[in-house]
N, C-alpha and C positions, 0 to 999 in steps of 0.2 A: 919491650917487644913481647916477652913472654905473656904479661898481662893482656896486652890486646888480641894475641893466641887465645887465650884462655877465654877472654871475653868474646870472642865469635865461634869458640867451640858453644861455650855457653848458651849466646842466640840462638848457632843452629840445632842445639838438640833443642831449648825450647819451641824452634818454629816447627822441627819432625815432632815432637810431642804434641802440638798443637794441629798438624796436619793430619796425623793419625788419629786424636781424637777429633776431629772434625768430620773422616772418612769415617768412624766408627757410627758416630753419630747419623750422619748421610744415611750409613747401613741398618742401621737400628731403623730409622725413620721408614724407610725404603721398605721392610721387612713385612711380608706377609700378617706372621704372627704379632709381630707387636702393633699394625692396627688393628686388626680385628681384637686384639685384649682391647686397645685405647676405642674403637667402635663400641663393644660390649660395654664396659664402661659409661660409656657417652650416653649410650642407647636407654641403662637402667637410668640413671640420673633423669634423664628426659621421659621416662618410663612414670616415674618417681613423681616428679613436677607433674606432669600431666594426669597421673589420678587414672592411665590406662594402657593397655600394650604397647609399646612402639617396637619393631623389628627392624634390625637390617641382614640380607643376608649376606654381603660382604660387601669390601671399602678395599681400594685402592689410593694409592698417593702416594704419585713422584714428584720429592721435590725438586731433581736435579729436570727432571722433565717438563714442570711446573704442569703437571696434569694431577685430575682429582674422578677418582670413579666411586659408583652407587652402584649395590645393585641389592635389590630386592627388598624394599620400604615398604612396610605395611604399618598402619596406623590407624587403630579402633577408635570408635568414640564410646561413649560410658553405655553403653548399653550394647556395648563388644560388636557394635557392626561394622567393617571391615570401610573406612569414610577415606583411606588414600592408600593407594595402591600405585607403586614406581617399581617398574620395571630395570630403567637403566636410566641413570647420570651421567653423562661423560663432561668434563668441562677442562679447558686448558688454556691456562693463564699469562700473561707478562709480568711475574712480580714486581720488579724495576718499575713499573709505572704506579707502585704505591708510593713511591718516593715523592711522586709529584701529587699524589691525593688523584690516582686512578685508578678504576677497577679497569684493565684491557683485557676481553675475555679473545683469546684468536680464535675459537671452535667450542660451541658447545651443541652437546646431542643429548634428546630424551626420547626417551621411548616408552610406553607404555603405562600411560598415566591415568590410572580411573579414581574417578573420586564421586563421593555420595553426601549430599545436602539433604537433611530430613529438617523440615519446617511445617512444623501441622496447620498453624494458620497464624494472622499477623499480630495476634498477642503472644504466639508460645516463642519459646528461646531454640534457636538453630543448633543442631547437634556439633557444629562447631564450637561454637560460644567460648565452650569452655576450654579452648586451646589460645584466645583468645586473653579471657581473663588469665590465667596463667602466667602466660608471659609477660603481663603488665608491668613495668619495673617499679618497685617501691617506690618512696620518695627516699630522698639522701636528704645528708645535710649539706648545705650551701658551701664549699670551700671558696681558698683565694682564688683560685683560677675560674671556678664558672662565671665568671663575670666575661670571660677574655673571649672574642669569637672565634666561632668554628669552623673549621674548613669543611668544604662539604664534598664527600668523594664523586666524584662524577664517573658515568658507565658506558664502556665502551666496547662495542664488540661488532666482529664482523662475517661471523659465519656462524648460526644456528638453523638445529635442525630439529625438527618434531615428528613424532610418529605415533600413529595411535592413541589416541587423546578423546575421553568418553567421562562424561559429567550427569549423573542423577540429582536432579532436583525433584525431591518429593515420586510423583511417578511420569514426570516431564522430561527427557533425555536428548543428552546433545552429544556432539562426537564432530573429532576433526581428524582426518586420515591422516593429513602429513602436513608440514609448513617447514618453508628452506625460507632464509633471511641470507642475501650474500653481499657483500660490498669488497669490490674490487681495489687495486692498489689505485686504481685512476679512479675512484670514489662512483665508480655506477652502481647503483643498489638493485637489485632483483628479489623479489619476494614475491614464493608461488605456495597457494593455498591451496591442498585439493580435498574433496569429496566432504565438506562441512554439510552436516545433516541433525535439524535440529524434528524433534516431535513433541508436541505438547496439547493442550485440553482445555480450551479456554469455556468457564459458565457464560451463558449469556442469557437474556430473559427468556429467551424460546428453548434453553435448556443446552447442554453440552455440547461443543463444537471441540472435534478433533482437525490437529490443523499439522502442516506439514511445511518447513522448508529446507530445502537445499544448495546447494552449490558445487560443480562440479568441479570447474580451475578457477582460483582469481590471480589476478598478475598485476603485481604493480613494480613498474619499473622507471626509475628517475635517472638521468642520464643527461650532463652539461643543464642540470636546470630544468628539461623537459621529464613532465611526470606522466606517465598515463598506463590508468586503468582499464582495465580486461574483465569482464565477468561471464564465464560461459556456463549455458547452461543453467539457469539460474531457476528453480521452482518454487511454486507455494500450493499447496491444498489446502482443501478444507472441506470438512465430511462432518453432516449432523445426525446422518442414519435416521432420515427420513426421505420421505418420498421426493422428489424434485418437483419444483411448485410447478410446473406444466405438465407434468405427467398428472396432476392433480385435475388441474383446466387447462386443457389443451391450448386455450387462446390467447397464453400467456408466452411470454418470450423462455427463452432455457436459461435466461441469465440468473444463479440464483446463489447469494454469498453462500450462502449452505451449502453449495457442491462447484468447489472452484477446483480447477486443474490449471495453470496459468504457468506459460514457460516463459523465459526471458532472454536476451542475452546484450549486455550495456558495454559500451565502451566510451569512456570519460578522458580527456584532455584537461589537463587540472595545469593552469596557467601560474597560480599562486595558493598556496596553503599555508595558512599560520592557525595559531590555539584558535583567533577567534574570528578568519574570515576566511572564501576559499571562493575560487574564480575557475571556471570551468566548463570546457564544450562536454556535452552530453551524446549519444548515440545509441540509439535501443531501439530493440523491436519485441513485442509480448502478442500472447497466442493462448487462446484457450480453446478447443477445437469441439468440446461437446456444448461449449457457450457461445460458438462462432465469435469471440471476440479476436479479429486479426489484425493488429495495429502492428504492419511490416514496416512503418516508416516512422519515428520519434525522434526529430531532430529540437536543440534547445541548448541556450547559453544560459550560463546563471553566473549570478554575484552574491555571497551571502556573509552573512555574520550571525552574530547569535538574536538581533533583534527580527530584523529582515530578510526576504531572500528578494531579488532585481533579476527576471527574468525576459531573455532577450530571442530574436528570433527561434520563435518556437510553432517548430513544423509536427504534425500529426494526422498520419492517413492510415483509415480503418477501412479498408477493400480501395475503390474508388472516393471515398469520402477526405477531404483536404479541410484540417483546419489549422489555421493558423493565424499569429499575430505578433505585433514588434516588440512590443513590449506591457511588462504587467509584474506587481508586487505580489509578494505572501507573507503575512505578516507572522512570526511563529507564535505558537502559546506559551506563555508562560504562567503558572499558577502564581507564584512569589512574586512576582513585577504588577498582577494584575491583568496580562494580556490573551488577547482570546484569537484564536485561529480568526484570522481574515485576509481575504485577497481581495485585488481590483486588475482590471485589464487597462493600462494609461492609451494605449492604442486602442480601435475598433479590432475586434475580433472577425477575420475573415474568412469563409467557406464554402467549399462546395458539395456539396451534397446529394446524393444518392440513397435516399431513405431504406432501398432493400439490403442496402449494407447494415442497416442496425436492425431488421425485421426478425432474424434467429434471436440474436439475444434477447430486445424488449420486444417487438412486436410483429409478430407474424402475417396479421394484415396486409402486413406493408413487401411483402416479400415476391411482387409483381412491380413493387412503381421503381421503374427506370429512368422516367423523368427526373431528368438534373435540376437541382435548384441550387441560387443563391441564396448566403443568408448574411449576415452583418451586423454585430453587437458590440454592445459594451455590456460585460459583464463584473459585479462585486459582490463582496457577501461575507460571511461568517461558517462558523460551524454547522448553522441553526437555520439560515436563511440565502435568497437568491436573487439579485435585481435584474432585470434586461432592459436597458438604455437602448435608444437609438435602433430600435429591432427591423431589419428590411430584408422584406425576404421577394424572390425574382423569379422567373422563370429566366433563361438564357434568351430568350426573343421579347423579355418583357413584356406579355399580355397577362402575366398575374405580378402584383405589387402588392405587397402586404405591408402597412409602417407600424407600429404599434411599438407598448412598452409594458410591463409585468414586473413579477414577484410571486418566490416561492418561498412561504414560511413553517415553521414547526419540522424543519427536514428527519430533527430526528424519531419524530411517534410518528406511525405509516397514516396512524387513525386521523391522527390530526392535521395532517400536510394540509394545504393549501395553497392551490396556483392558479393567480389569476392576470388574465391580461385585457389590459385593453385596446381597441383597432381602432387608430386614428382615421385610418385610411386604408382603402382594398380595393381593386379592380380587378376586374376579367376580361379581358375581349375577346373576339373573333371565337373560336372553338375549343378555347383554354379548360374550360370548365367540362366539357365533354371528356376531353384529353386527360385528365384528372381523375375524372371518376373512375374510367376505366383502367387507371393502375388499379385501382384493388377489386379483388376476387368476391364481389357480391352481384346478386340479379341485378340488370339495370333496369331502372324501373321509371317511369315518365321522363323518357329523355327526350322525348318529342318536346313535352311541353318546356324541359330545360333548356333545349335550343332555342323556343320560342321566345324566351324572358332576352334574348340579344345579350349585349354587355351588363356588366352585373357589377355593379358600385354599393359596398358596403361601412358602415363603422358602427363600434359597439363591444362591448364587454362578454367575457365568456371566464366561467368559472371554475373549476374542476378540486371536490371536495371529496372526504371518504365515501366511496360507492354514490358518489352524485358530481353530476356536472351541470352548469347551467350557463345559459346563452340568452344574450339578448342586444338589442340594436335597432336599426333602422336597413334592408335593404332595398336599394335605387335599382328598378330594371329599365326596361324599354317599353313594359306592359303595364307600370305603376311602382307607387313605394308601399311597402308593406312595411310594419312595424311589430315586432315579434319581441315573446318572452318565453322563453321554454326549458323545462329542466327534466335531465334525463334523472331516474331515482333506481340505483339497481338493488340498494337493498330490500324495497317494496314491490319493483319491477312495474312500474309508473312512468309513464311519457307524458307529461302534461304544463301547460301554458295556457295563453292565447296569440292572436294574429288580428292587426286590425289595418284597415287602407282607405285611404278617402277615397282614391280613384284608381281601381283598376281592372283591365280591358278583359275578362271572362271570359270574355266571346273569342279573342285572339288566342289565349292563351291554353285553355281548355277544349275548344273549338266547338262554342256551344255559340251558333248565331242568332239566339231568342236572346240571350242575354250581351248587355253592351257594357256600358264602363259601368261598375257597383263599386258601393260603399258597403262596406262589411266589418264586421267584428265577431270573432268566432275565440272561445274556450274551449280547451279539446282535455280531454286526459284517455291515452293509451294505453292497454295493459300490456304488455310484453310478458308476460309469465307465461310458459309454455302449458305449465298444467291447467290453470285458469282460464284458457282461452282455451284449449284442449273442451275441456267442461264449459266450454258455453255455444262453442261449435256444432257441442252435440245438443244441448239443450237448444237453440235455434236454428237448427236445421241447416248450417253451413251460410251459403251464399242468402240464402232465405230471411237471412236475420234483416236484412235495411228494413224490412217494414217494420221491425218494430225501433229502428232507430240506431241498431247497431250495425257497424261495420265485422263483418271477420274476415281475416287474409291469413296470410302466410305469420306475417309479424308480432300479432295482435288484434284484441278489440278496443275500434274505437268508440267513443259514447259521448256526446258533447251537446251542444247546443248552437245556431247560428243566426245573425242577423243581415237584416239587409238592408 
């Protein structure tokens, strides 16, 4: 008896020796002073390896709390510029779940986090680099055991919080005010980003572009399987510090990449998300107010993966203007596969249209015609180029039909573009063409005689190249067919073609009753240059000029030759 006395006096003072040194230890650990020595420590070591300053201004850690605190990390790079700057760490852990090969983080918070990227250009080495090399690990030697596999920890965490977060690249700067990560015990995630603000200076051939985006709130919240995105307030600029190309020529639309202001605000339905496909209703509306571009309406389903994107009822309306269509691909690029940006519409693309709704941004001409029309395509193409299939375009009461098909090539050099279509078919009836003319804001000039010509049936090709356009066809009137070629030339400021008709009626037309049905063939070239025809007004005497052969008007001199 006394023995087994002895032997549990024995246990219990070794398990109070073991208790006490295990609270001692607790305390040491716990202790102010002894990590900031074990920090300092740490700190010159890593100081040491790295070849430059590292600081901390103090370190917390409980382990009976399993919490871990930072505060005040600075880390220079070798040319002592200050490349990371930590405000605050806070982070708190489950250690129990390393038993199972888990990192479970329940809370973590940072705050104040600036960092600097110096990259002079795509041969020099990143001011990081060398934190990089550094830590590369040696090689070892091969023991028995690395053959055996690894477990791999996995990361789990359910509540992070960010504040204040600003990233210099070279003199490009980004910054993100806050982000909360939360997942609840009934597993719904909420994740809110706010005020993400990036600025940067993109070269382009026409020279520097300062460009701008932002983000006010983003929200994405997944809840039983339903995921969906929020984006409010969503911006892009773009500023070249230069004049805006219609303050230059007024007769140009305001739309101009050089001076964008463009707000957004999207909300996404995301059906399915995995690494490498995603399924999703789309909901956006974007606004640019000094480029009048107002698309308050941008409805679209998509399917995608990393090859393709399957795009499905896809609604778009910019003022009055409705386009839309069932379906249509986009193919993505890829450099390393070979693949080059291309889409196709599998549906006809359907529209309604109201041209003064595009007249502020492209074309101000147009900023009287009210007349609705229809239109209806198939459209495909590339980075590079543009097809239109099946092209029909209507008035609402059908007395204008236009059928034709085209292509727009060279899209990326302005110089080189090229679009051309050609008109299977075209009609006018009743006072369509009258109706027409007068959407846009120029003198109306022989409309008498336009009335006269009745219906008006045409086909034929029209071209439109750098500062040149060119036309040409056959048009069927009520008064004869005429057979024309004419090309407008703005960089010489030249009107010039011919016109030829086996049979037609002058007399009706012009209302000259000496003259009955003629055969004709006329070559014309008009000058359109203001200064030139300015100088030749006055050198012929204005209206005075036909005797000697020329015309002068308002537009132009014209100079040609005719037959009969």
């Amino acid at each position: 008896m006394r023995r087994i006395l002895l032997s549990l006096k024995i246990a219990g003072a070794l398990v109070a020796v073991l208790a006490v040194l295990l609270a001692g230890v607790s305390l040491l650990l716990n202790s102010s002073s002894f990590q900031n020595k074990m920090m300092k420590y740490a700190t010159e070591i890593l100081s040491d390896r790295l070849g430059t300053r590292v600081t901390v201004d103090s370190i917390s850690l409980n382990i009976i709390g399993q919490q871990f605190e930072l505060y005040g990390v600075n880390v220079e790079d070798q040319q002592q510029r200050k490349m990371l700057q930590l405000s605050q760490l806070e982070v708190k852990v489950n250690l129990m779940a390393l038993r199972h090969d888990e990192i479970k983080i329940r809370k973590a918070t940072l705050r104040g986090c600036h960092a600097l990227i110096v990259k002079a250009d795509t041969d020099s080495v990143a001011n990081y680099q060398f934190v990089i090399d550094s830590l590369k690990q040696k090689e070892t030697i091969v023991g028995p055991d690395d053959n055996m596999p690894k477990k791999k920890l996995t990361l789990d965490f359910n509540n992070v919080k960010v504040e204040d977060i600003s990233l210099q690249y070279n003199d490009n700067r980004y910054r993100l005010g806050s982000l909360s990560y939360h997942r609840n015990i009934e597993g719904v995630l909420l994740v809110e980003i706010h005020d993400v603000h990036s600025q940067w200076r993109a070269d382009t051939k026409k020279g520097p572009v300062d460009k701008l985006a932002s983000i006010h709130t983003l929200t994405y919240k997944d809840e039983d399987g339903l995921r969906l995105l929020t984006i409010d307030s969503l911006r892009y600029t773009t500023e070249n510090h230069k004049p805006r190309k219609n303050k230059v020529k007024n007769k140009r639309g305001a739309f101009d990449v050089g001076h964008l202001d463009i707000r957004a605000n999207v909300q996404a339905t995301i059906n399915h998300f995995s690494d490498d496909s995603l399924v999703a209703v789309v909901k956006a509306n974007a606004s640019d107010v000094e480029t009048g571009i107002n698309l308050k309406n941008i409805n679209l389903q998509l399917a995608a993966n990393k090859q393709t994107v399957h795009l499905h009822d896809v609604f778009i309306q910019q003022g009055r203007t409705i386009i839309k269509f069932a379906e249509g691909e986009l193919q993505l690029p890829n450099k390393k596969e070979g693949r080059k940006l291309s889409y196709t519409t599998i549906s006809p693309v359907m529209c309604y249209v109201v041209l003064q709704d595009i007249s502020k941004p492209f074309a101000p001409v147009l900023n009287k015609f009210t007349l609705p029309l229809h239109l209806m395509l198939h459209l495909s193409g590339d980075d590079n180029s543009m097809k239109f299939r099946n092209v029909q375009v209507s008035t609402p009461d059908k007395n204008l039909i236009i059928k034709a098909s085209g292509m727009a090539s060279n899209l990326k050099v302005a110089r080189e573009l090229v679009l051309r279509f050609n008109v299977s078919d075209m009609y006018v009836r009743g006072g369509c063409k009258e109706k027409i003319i007068s959407q846009f804001p120029v003198k109306k000039m022989m409309m008498k005689q336009l009335h006269m010509l009745g219906d008006i049936d045409y086909t034929g090709h029209f071209a439109v190249l750098w500062r040149k356009e060119q036309f040409s066809g056959q048009l069927r009137t009520q008064v004869g067919k005429l057979n024309f070629q004419f090309t407008i030339d703005e960089s010489n400021k030249y009107v010039f073609g011919s016109a030829q008709s086996d049979a037609l009626q002058v007399s009706k037309t012009f209302d000259l009753p000496d003259i009955g049905v003629a055969k004709c063939k006329s070559d014309f070239k008009v000058d359109i240059s203001k200064p030139r025809t300015a100088k030749m007004r006055k050198l012929k005497g204005g209206q005075a000029a036909h005797r000697y052969g020329f015309h002068s008007g308002r537009r132009g001199v014209v100079q040609g030759h005719q037959g009969a």
